[in-house]
Structures are given as C-alpha cells and as structure tokens.
C-alpha positions in Angstrom: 12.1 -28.4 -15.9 11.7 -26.6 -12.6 8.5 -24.3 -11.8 9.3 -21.3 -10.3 6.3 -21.1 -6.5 5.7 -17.5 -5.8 5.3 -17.6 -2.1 1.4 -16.9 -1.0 0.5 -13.7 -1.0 -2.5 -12.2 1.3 -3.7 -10.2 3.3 -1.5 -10.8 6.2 1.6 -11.7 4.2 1.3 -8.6 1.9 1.2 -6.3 5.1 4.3 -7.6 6.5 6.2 -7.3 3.4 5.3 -3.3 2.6 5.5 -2.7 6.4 8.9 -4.3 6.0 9.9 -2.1 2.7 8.4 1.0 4.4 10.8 0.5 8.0 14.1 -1.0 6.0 13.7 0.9 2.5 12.1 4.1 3.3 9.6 3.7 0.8 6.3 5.0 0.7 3.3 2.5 0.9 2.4 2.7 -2.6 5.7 2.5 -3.9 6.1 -0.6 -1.6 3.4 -2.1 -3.0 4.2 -1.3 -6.6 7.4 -3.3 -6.0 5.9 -6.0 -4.9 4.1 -6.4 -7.7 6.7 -5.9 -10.0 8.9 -8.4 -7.6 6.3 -11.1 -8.5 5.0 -10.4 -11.5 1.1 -9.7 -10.2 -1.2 -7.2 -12.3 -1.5 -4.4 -9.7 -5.6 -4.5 -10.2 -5.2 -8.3 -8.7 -3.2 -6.8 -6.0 -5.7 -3.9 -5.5 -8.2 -6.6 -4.3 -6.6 -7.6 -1.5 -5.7 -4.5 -0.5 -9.1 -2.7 -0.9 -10.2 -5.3 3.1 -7.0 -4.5 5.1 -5.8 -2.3 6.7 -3.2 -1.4 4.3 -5.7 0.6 2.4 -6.3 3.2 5.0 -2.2 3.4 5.4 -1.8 4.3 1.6 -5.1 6.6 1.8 -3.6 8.4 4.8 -0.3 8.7 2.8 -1.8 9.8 -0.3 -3.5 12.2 1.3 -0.6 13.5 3.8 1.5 13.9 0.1 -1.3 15.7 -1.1 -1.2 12.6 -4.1 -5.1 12.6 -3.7 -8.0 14.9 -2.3 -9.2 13.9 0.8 -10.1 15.5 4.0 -7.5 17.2 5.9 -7.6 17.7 9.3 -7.6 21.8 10.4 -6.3 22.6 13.9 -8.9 25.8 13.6 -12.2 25.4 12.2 -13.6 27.8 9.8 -17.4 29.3 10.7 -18.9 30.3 7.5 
C-alpha cells in the first residue's frame, strides 16, 4: 500500500505556485488559489491561514478590489471637496 506525500505547502511554496498559475495560466489569484486547493485536497479555511501573513493576501485584496469582487478603497486621480 503506497501513501500518497502532498508536497509542503507554505508560505513561500504557496506563493510560487499561484504566482506560477497567474504568469502560465492567466488566472486570477483567487482562482489560483482555489485550484490549489482543489489540486490537493486542502479545506480552503486551512489555506486561508497561511494566506491571511503573506503577501499573497494583499495581491488577492488588490485584485478583488480592481474586479470590483469586494468594496475597498479605490484610488481617485481627482479628489472630491465636500
């Protein structure tokens, strides 16, 4: 009987691999990361751990935001004086 080894996944390893589906794919950060967790079976709350201390957070927040997938602040190029 042969065990299956998922290969370890943090921080650093996680980044190269949705920086890698992002550049080769085209796929968004999120959807990135959803594949990877459906690549290796992880519970995407797990995977939201190790995501919530990198820098990868701030990529997908940017995104979200960018898509308009999430409220967030958007940067004007002319202020508004009320």
């Amino acid at each position: 009987m042969s065990v299956a080894i998922l290969p370890v996944l943090n921080k650093q390893t996680l980044a190269e691999k949705v920086e890698l589906l992002v550049q080769r794919e085209k796929m968004r950060y999120a959807e990135a990361v959803v594949h990877i967790c459906e690549e290796h079976g992880i519970d995407p709350m797990d995977m939201a751990k190790i995501i919530s201390a990198s820098p990868l957070k701030a990529k997908i927040e940017r995104e979200c935001i960018r898509l308009n997938t999430v409220r967030g602040k958007k940067r004007s190029s002319t202020a508004i004086i009320l």
